[in-house]
Gaussian input, Z-matrix of N, CA and C with variables (Angstrom, degrees):
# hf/3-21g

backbone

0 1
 N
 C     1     B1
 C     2     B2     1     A1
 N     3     B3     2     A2     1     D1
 C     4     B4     3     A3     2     D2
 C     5     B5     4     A4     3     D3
 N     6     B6     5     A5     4     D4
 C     7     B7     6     A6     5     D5
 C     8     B8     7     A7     6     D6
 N     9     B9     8     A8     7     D7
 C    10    B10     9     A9     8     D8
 C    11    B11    10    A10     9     D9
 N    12    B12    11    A11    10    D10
 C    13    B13    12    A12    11    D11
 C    14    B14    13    A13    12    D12
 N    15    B15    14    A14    13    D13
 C    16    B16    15    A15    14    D14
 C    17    B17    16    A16    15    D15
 N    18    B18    17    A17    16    D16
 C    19    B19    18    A18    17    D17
 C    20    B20    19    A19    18    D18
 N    21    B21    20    A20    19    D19
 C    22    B22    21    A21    20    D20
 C    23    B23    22    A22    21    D21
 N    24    B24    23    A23    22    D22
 C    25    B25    24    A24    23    D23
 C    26    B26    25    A25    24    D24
 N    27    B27    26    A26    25    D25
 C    28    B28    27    A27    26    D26
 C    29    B29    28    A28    27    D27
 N    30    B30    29    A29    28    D28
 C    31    B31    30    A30    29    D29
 C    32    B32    31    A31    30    D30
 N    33    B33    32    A32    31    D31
 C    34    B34    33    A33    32    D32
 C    35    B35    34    A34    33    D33
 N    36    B36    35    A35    34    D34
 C    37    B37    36    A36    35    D35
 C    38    B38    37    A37    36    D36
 N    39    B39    38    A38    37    D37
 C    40    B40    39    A39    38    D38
 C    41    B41    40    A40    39    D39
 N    42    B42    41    A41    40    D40
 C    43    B43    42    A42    41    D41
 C    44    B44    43    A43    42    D42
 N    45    B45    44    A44    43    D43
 C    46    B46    45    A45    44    D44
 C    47    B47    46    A46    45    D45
 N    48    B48    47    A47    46    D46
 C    49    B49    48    A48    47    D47
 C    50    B50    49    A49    48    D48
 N    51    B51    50    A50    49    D49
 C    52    B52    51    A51    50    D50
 C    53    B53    52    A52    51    D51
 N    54    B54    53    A53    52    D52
 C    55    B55    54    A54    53    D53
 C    56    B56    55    A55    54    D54
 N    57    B57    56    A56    55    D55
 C    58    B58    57    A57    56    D56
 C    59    B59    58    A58    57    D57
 N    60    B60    59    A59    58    D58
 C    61    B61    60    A60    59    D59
 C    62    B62    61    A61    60    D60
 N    63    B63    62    A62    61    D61
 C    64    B64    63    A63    62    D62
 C    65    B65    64    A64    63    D63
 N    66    B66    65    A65    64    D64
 C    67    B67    66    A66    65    D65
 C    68    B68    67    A67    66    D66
 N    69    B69    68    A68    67    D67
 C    70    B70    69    A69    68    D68
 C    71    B71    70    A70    69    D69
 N    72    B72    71    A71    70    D70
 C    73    B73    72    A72    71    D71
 C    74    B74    73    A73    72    D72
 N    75    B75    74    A74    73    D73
 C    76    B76    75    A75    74    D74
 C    77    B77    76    A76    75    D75
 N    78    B78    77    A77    76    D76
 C    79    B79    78    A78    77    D77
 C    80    B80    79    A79    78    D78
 N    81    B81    80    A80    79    D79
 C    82    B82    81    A81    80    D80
 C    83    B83    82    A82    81    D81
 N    84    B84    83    A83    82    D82
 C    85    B85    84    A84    83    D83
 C    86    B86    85    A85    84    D84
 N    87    B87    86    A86    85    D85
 C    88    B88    87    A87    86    D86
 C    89    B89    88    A88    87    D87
 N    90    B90    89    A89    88    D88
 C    91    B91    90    A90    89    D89
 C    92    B92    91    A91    90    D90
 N    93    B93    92    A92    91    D91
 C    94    B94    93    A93    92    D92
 C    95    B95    94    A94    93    D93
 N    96    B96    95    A95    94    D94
 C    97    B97    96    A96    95    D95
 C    98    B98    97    A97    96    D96
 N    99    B99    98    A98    97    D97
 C   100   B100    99    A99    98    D98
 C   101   B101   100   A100    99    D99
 N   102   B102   101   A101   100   D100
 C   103   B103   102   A102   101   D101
 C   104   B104   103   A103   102   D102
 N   105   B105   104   A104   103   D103
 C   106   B106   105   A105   104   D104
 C   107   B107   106   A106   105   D105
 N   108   B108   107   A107   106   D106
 C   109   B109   108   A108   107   D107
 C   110   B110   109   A109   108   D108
 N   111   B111   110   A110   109   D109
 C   112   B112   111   A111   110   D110
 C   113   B113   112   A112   111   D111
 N   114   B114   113   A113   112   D112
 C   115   B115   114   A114   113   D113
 C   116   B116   115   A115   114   D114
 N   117   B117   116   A116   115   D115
 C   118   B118   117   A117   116   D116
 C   119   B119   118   A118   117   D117
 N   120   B120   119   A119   118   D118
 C   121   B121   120   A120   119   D119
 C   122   B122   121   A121   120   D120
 N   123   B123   122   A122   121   D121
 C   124   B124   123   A123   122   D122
 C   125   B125   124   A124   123   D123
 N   126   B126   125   A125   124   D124
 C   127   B127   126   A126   125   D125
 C   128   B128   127   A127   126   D126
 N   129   B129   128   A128   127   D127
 C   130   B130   129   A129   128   D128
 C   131   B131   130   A130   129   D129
 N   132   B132   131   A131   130   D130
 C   133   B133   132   A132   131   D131
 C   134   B134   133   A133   132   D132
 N   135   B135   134   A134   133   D133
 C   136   B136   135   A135   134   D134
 C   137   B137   136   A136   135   D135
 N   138   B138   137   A137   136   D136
 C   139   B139   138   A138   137   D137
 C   140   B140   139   A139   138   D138
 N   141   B141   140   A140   139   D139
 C   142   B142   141   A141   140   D140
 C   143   B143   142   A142   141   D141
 N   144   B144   143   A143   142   D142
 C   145   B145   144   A144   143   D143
 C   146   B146   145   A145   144   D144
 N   147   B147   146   A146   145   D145
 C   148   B148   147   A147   146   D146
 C   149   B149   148   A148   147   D147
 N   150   B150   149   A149   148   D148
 C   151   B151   150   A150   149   D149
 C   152   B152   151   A151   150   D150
 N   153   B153   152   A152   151   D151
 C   154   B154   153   A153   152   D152
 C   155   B155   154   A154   153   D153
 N   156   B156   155   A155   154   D154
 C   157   B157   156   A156   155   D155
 C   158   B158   157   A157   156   D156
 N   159   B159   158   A158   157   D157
 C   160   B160   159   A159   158   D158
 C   161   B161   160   A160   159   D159
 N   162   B162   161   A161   160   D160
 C   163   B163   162   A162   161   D161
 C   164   B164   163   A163   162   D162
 N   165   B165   164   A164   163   D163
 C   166   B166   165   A165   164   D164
 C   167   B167   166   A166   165   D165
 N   168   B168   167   A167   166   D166
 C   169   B169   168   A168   167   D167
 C   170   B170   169   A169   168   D168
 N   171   B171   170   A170   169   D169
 C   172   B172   171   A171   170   D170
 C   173   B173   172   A172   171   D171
 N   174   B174   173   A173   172   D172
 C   175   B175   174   A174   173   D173
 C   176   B176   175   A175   174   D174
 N   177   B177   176   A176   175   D175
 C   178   B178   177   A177   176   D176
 C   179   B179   178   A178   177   D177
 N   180   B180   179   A179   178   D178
 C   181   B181   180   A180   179   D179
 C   182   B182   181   A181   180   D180
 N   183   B183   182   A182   181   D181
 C   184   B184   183   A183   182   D182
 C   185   B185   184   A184   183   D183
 N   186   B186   185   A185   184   D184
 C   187   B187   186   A186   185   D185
 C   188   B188   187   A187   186   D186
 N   189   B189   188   A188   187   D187
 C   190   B190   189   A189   188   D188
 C   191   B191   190   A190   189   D189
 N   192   B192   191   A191   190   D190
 C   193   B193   192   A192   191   D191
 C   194   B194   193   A193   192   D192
 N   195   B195   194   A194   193   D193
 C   196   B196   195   A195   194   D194
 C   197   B197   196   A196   195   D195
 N   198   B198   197   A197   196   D196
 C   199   B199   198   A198   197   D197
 C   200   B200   199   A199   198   D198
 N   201   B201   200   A200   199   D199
 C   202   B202   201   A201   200   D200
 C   203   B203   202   A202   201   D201
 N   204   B204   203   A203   202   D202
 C   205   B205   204   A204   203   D203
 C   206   B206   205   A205   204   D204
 N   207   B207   206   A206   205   D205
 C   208   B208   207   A207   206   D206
 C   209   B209   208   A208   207   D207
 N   210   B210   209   A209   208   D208
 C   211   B211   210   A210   209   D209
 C   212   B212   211   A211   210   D210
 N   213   B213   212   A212   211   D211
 C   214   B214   213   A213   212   D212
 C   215   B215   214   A214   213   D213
 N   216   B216   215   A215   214   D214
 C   217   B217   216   A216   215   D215
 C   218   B218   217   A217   216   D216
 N   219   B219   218   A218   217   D217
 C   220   B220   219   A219   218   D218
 C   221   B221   220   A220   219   D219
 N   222   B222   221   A221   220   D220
 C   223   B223   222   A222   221   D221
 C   224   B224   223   A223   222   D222
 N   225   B225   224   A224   223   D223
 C   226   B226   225   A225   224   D224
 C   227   B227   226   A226   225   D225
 N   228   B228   227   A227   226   D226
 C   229   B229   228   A228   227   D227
 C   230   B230   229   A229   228   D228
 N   231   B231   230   A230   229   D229
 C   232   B232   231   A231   230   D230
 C   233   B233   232   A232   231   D231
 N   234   B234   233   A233   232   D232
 C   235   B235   234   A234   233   D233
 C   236   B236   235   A235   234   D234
 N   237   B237   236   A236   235   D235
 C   238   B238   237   A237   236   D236
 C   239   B239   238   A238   237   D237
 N   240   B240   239   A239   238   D238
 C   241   B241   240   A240   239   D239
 C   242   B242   241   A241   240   D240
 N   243   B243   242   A242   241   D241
 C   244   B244   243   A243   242   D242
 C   245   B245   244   A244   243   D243
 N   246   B246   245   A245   244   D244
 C   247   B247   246   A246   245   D245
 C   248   B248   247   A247   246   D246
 N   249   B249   248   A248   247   D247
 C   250   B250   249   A249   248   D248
 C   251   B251   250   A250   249   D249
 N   252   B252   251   A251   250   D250
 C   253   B253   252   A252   251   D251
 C   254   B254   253   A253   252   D252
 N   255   B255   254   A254   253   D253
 C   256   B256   255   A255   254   D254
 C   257   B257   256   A256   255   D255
 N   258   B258   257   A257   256   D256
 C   259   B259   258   A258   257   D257
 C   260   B260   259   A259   258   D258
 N   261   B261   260   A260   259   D259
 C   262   B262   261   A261   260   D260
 C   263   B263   262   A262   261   D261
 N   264   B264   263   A263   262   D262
 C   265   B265   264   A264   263   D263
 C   266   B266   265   A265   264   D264
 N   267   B267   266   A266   265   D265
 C   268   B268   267   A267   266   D266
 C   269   B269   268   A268   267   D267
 N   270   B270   269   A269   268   D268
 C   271   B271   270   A270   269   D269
 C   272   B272   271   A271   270   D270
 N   273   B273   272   A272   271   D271
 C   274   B274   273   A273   272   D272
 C   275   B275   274   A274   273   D273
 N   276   B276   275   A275   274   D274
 C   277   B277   276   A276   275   D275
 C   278   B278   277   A277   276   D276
 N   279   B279   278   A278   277   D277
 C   280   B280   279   A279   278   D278
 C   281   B281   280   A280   279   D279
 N   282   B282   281   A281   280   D280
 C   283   B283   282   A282   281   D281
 C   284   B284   283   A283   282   D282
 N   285   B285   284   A284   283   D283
 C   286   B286   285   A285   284   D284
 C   287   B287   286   A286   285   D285
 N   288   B288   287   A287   286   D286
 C   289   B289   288   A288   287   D287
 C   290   B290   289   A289   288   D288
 N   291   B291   290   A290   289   D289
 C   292   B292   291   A291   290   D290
 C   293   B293   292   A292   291   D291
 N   294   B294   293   A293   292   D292
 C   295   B295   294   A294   293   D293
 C   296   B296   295   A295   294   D294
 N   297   B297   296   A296   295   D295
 C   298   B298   297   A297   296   D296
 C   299   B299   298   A298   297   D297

   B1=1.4602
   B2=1.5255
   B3=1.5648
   B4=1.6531
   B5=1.6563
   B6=1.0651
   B7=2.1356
   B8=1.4503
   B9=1.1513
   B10=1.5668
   B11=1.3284
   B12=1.4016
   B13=1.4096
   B14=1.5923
   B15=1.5671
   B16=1.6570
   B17=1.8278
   B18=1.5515
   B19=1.4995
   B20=1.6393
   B21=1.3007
   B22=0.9805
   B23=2.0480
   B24=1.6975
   B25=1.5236
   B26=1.2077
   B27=1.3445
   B28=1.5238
   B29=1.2833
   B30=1.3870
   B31=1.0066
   B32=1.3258
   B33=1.0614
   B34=1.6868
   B35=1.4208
   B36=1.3957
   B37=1.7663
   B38=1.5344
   B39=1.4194
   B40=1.4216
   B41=1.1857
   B42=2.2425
   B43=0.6165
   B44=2.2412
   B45=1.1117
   B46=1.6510
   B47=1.1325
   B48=1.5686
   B49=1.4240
   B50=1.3942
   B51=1.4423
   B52=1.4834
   B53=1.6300
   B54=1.1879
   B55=1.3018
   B56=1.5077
   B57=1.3127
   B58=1.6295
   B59=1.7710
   B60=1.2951
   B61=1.4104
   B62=1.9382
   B63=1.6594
   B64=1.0581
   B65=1.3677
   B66=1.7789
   B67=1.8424
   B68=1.7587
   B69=2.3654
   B70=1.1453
   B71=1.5858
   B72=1.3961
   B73=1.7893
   B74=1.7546
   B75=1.3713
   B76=1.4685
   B77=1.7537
   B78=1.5025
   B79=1.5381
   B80=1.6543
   B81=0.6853
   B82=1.7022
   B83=1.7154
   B84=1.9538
   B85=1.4967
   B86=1.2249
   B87=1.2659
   B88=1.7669
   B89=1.4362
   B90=2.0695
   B91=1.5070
   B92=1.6201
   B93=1.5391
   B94=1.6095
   B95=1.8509
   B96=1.4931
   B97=2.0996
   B98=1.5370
   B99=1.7174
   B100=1.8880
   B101=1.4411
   B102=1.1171
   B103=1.3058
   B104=2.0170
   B105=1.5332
   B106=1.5590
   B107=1.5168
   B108=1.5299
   B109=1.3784
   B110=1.7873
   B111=1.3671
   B112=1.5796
   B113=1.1314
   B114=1.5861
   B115=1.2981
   B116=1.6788
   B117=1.2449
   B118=1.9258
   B119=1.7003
   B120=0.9694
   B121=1.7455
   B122=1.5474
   B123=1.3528
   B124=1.6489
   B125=1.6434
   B126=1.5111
   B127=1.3738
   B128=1.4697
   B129=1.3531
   B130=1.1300
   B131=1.9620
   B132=1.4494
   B133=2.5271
   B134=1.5374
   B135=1.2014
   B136=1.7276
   B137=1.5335
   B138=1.8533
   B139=0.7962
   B140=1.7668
   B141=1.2387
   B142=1.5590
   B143=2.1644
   B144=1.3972
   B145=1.6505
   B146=2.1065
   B147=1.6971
   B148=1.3869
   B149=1.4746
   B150=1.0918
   B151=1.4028
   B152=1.5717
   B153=1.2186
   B154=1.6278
   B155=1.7618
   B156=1.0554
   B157=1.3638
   B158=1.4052
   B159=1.9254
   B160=1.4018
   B161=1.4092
   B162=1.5750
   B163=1.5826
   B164=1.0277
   B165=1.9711
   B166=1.6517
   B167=1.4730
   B168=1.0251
   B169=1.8802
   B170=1.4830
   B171=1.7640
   B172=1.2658
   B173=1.8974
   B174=0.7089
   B175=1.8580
   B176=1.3939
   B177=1.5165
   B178=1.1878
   B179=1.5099
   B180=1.3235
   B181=1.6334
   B182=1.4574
   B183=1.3269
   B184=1.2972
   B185=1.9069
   B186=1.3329
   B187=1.3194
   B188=1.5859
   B189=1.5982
   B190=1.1943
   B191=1.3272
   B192=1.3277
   B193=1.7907
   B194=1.4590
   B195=1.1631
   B196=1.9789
   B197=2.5032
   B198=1.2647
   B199=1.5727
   B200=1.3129
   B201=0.9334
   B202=1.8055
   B203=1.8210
   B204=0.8762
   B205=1.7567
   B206=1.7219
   B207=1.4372
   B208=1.3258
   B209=1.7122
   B210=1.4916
   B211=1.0074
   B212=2.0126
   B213=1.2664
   B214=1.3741
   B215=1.5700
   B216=1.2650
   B217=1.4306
   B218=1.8918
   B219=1.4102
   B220=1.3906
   B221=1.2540
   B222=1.2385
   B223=2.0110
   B224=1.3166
   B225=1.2843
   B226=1.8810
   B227=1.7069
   B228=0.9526
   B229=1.4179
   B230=1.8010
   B231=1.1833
   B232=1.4256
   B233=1.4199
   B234=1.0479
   B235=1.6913
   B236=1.2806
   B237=1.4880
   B238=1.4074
   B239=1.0399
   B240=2.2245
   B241=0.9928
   B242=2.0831
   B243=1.4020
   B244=1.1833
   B245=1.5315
   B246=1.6902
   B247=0.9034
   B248=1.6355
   B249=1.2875
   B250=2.0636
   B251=1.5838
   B252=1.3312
   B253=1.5462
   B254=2.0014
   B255=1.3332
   B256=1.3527
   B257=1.5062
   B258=0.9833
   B259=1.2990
   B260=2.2638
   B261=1.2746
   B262=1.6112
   B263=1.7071
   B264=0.8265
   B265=1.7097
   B266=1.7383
   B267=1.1835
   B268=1.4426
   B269=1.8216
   B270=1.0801
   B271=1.5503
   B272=1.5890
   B273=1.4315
   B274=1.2638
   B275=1.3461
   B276=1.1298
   B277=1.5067
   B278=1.2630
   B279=1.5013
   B280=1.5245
   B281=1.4597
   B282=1.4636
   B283=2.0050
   B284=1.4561
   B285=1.2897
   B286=1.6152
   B287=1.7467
   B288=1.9553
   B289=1.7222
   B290=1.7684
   B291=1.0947
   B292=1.3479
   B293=1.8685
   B294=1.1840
   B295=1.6707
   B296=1.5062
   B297=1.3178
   B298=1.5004
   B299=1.1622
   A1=107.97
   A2=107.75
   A3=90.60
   A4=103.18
   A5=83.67
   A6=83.83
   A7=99.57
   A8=127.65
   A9=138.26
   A10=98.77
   A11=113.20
   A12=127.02
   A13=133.70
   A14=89.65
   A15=85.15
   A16=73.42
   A17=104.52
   A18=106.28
   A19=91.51
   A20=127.76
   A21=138.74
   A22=115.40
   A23=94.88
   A24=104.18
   A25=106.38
   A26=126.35
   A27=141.15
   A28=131.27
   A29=120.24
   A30=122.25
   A31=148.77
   A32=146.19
   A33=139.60
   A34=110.03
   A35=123.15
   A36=119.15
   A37=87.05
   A38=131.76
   A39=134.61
   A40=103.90
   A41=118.98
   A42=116.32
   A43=109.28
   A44=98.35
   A45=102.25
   A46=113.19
   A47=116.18
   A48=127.52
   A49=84.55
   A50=134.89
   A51=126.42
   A52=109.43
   A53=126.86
   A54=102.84
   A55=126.46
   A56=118.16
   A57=109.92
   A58=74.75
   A59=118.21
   A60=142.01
   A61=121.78
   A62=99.60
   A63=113.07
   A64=84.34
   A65=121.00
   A66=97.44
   A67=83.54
   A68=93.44
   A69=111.83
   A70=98.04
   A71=96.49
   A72=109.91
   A73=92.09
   A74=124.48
   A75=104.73
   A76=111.15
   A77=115.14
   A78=101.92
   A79=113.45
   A80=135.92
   A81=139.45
   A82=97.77
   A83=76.64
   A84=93.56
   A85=118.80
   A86=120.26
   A87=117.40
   A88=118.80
   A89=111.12
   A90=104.78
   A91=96.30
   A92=105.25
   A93=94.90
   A94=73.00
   A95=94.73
   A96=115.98
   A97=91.90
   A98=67.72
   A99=89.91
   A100=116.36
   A101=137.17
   A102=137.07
   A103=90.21
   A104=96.50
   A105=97.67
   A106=98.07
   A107=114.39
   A108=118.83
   A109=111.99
   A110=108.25
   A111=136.57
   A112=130.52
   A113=126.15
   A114=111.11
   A115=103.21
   A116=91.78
   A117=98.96
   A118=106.78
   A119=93.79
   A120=105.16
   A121=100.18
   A122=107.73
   A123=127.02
   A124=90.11
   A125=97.98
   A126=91.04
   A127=130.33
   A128=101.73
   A129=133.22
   A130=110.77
   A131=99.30
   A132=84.93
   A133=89.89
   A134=72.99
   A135=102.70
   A136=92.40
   A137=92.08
   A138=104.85
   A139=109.34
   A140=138.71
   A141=116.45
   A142=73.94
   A143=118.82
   A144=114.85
   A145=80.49
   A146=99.93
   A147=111.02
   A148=122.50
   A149=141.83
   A150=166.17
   A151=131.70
   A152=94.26
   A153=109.66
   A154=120.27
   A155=119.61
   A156=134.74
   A157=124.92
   A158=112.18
   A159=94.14
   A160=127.73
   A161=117.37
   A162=124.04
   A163=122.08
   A164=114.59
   A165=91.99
   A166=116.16
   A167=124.53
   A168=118.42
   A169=116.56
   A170=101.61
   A171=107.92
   A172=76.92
   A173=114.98
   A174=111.34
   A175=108.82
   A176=101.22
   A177=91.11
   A178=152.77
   A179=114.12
   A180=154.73
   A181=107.20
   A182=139.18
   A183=110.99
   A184=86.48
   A185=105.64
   A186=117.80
   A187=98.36
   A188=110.90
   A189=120.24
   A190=120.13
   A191=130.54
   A192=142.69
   A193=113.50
   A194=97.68
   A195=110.25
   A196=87.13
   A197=94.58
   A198=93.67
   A199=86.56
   A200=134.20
   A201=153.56
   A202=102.93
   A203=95.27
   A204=109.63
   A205=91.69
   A206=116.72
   A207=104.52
   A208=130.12
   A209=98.85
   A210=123.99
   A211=139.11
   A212=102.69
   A213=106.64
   A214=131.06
   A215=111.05
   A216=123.57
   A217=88.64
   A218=108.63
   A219=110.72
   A220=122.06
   A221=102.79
   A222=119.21
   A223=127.33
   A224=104.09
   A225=128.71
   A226=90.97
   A227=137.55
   A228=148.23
   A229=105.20
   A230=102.19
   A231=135.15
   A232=119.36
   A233=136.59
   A234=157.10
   A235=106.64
   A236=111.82
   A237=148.95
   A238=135.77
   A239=102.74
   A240=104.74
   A241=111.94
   A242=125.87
   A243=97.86
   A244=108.39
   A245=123.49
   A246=124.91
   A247=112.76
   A248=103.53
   A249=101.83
   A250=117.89
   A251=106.84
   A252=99.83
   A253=88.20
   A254=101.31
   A255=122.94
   A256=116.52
   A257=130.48
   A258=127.41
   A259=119.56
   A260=110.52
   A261=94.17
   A262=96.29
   A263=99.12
   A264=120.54
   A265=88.08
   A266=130.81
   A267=143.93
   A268=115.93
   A269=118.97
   A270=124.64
   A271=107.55
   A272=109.70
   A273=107.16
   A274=120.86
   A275=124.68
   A276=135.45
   A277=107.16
   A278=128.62
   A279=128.85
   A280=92.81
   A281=91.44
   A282=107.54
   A283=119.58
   A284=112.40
   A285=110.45
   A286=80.92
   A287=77.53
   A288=94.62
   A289=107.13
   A290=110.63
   A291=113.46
   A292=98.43
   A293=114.41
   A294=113.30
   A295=99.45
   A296=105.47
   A297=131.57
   A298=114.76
   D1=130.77
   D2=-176.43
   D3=-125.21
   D4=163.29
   D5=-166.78
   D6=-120.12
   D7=177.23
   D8=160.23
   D9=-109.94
   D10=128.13
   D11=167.81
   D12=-95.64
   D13=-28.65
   D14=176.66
   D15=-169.00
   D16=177.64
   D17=-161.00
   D18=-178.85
   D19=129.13
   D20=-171.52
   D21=-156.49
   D22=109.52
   D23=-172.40
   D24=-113.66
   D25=153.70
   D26=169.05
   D27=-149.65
   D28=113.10
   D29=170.22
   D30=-96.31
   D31=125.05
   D32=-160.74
   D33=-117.12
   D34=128.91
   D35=172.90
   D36=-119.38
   D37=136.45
   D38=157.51
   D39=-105.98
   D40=91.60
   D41=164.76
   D42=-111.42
   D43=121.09
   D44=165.96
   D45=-51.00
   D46=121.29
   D47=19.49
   D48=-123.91
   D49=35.11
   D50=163.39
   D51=-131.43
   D52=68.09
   D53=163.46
   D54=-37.65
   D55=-166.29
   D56=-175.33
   D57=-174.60
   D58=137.99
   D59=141.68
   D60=-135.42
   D61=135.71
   D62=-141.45
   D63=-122.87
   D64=121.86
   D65=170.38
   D66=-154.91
   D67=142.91
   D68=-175.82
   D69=-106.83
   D70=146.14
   D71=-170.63
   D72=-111.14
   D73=105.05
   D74=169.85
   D75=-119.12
   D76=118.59
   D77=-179.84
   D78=-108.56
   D79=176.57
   D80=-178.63
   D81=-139.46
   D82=124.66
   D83=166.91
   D84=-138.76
   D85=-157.57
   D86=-166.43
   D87=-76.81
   D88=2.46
   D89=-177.71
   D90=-121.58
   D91=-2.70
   D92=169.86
   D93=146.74
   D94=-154.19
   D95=-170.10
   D96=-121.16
   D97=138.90
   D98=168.18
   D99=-119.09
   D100=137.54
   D101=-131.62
   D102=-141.84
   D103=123.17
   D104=176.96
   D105=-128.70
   D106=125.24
   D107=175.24
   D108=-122.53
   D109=126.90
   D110=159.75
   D111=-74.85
   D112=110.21
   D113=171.62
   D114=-129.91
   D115=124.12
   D116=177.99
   D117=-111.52
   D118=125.07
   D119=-176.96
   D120=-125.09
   D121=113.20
   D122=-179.49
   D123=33.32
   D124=-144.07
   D125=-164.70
   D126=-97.80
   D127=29.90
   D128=177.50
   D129=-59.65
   D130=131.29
   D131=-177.23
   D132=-61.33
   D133=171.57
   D134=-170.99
   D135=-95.85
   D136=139.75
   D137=-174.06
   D138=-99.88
   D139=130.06
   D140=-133.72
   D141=-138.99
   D142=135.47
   D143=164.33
   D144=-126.79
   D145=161.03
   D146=135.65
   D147=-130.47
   D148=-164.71
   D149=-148.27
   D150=142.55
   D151=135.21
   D152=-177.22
   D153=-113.44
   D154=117.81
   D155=166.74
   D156=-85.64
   D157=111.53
   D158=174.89
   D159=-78.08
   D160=178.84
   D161=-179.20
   D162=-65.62
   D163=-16.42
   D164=155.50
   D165=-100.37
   D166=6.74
   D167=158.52
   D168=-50.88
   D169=-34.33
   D170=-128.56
   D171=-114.42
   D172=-6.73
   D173=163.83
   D174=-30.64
   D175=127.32
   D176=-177.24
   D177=98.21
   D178=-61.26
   D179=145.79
   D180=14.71
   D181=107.00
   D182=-179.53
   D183=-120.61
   D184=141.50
   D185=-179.86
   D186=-109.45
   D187=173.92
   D188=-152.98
   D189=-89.59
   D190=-1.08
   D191=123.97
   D192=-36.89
   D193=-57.87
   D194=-159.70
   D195=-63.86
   D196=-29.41
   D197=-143.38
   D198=-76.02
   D199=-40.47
   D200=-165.58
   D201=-69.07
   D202=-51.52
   D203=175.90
   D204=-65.70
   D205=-72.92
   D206=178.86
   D207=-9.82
   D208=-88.25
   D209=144.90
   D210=-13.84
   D211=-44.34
   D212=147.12
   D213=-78.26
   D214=-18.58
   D215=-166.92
   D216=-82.72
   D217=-55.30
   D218=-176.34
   D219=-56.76
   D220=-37.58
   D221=163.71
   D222=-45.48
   D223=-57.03
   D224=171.10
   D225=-63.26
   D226=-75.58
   D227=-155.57
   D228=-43.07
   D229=-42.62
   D230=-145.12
   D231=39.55
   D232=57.84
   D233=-179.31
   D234=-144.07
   D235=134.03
   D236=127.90
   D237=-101.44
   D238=117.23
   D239=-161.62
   D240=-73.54
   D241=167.90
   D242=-175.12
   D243=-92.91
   D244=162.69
   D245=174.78
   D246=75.51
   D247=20.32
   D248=178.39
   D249=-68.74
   D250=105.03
   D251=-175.39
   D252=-132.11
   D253=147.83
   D254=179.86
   D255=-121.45
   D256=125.94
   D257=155.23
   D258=-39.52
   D259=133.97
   D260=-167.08
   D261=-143.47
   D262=-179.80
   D263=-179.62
   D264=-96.12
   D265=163.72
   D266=143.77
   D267=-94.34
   D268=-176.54
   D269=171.13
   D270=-78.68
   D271=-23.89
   D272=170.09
   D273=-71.90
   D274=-46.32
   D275=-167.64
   D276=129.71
   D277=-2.85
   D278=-167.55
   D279=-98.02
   D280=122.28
   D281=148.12
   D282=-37.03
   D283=118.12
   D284=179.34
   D285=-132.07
   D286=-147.54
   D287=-178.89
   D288=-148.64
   D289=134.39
   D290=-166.94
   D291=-103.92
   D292=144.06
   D293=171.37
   D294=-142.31
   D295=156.46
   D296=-170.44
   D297=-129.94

């Protein structure tokens, strides 16, 4: 059984005269993941939200480490099972559902 434990994304656009870097902090703990997101736009403060998801929201959940590994396993295998849909995080932080 494999879990996501902690998960950490960042993004950078170098656009003149505003760059913008964007980075999600997600850790897992014993009541579910708490999720801290950054957004710095030129030199504008950062604009900083968090949120927490419990462990039964989060049943399931495959984040974007876990999905990538997936994904190779299915590659090597060469099978897809039909109808693979997962519960997922979005870029936003919102619970969706990812399918393959």
């Amino acid at each position: 059984q494999l879990e996501t434990l902690e998960q950490e994304e960042q993004e950078s656009i170098e656009l003149t005269p505003h760059p913008t870097e964007k980075t999600t902090h997600m850790v897992s703990h014993e009541h579910g993941m708490t999720v801290w997101k950054t957004l710095q736009e030129g030199e504008a403060e950062p604009k900083c939200q968090s949120f927490s998801y419990s462990r039964a929201r989060l049943q399931g959940v495959l984040l974007e480490g876990a999905s990538l590994l997936l994904l190779r396993l299915l590659a090597r295998r060469q099978t897809m099972p039909p109808d693979l849909v997962f519960p997922a995080i979005d870029t936003e932080g919102n619970l969706c559902t990812s399918s393959y």
